[in-house]
C-alpha positions, 0 to 999 in steps of 0.5 A: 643276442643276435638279429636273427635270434630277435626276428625269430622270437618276434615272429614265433611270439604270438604262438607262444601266447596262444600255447600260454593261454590254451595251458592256462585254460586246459587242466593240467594232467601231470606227465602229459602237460610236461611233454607238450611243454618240452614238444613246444619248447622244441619247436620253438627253440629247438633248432636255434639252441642246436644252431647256437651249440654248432656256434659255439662248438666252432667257436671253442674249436677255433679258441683252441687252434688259435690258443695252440697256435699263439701257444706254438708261437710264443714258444718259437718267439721263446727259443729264438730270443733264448738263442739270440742271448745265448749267442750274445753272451757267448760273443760277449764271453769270448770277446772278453776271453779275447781282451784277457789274452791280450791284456796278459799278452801285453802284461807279459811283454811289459814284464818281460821289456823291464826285465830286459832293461833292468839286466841292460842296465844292471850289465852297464853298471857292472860295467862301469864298475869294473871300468872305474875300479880298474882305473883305480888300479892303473892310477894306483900302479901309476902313482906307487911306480911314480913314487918309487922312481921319484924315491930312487931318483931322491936317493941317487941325488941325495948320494950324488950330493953326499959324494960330491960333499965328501970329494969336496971336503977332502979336496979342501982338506987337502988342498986348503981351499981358501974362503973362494973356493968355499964359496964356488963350491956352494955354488956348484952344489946350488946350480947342480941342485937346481938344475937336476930334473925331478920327475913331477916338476916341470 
């Protein structure tokens, strides 16, 4: 209860009393009494209740623009906070969409080095494949016409020797050749063996 309200009533009091005490003492006649009571009410309160309906209307009507106004408010603190995380997670978003390309780009570019070296390497070996194998063909050809020529060689000292056997022993059978000549025969035979060169020997 307001000051205001306090000093009214204390100064309007004493009338109240006397109006108690004249109901008390005046006979009661029915409606009559009830009017004069709703007159002295209003003429006691009727103007603070109307003052106080003008308060509290004022004060319902600026709870409502202040209700509409801290309404509209949290709305716009709403959207802009809504905003703000779409914005955020759209970053986010196309920042991981960035690192996914990235990462598959560099993926790719892996894949794509070992491919790379793996026919680098696979080409290398083919390579020395066929470098080995066609060194074995030049050593077998080697070997085979190495063999053959020392086969030749072989045969054509081995008929020399025979020849020469066989001029030697008719020349002894015709000439009679003693023990001597026997011997410088071997002789012969020997030097001429150990002086022929075969290929291989040094």
């Amino acid at each position: 209860m307001s000051e205001e309200t306090i000093t009214h009533l204390a100064v309007n009091q004493p009338r109240v009393e006397a109006l108690q005490d004249t109901n008390s003492l005046s006979p009661v006649n029915g409606d009559g009494s009830g009017n004069n009571l709703d007159k002295i009410k209003e003429l006691l309160f009727g103007v603070q209740t109307r003052e106080y309906e003008k308060r509290f209307a004022r004060l319902e009507e600026r709870l409502s623009r202040e209700c509409v106004s801290l309404r509209e408010e949290t709305r716009n603190q709403l959207d802009a906070i809504e905003q703000h995380v779409r914005q955020s997670i759209d970053a986010l978003a196309a920042d991981l969409k960035t690192e996914q390309t990235q990462r598959n780009e560099a993926l790719r570019g892996l894949d794509e080095g070992f491919k790379t070296a793996a026919r680098s390497l696979k080409k290398h070996i083919d390579q020395l494949e066929e470098q080995t194998s066609q060194r074995q063909r030049e050593l077998r050809q080697q070997f085979l016409e190495q063999s053959k020529t020392l086969d030749d060689e072989i045969r054509q000292k081995y008929q020399e020797i025979l020849t020469i056997l066989e001029r030697r022993t008719q020349e002894i059978q015709t000439e009679k050749a003693d023990r001597s000549a026997l011997a410088s025969l071997f002789r012969e035979l020997a030097n001429r063996v150990n002086n022929q060169d075969i290929p291989g020997n040094p």
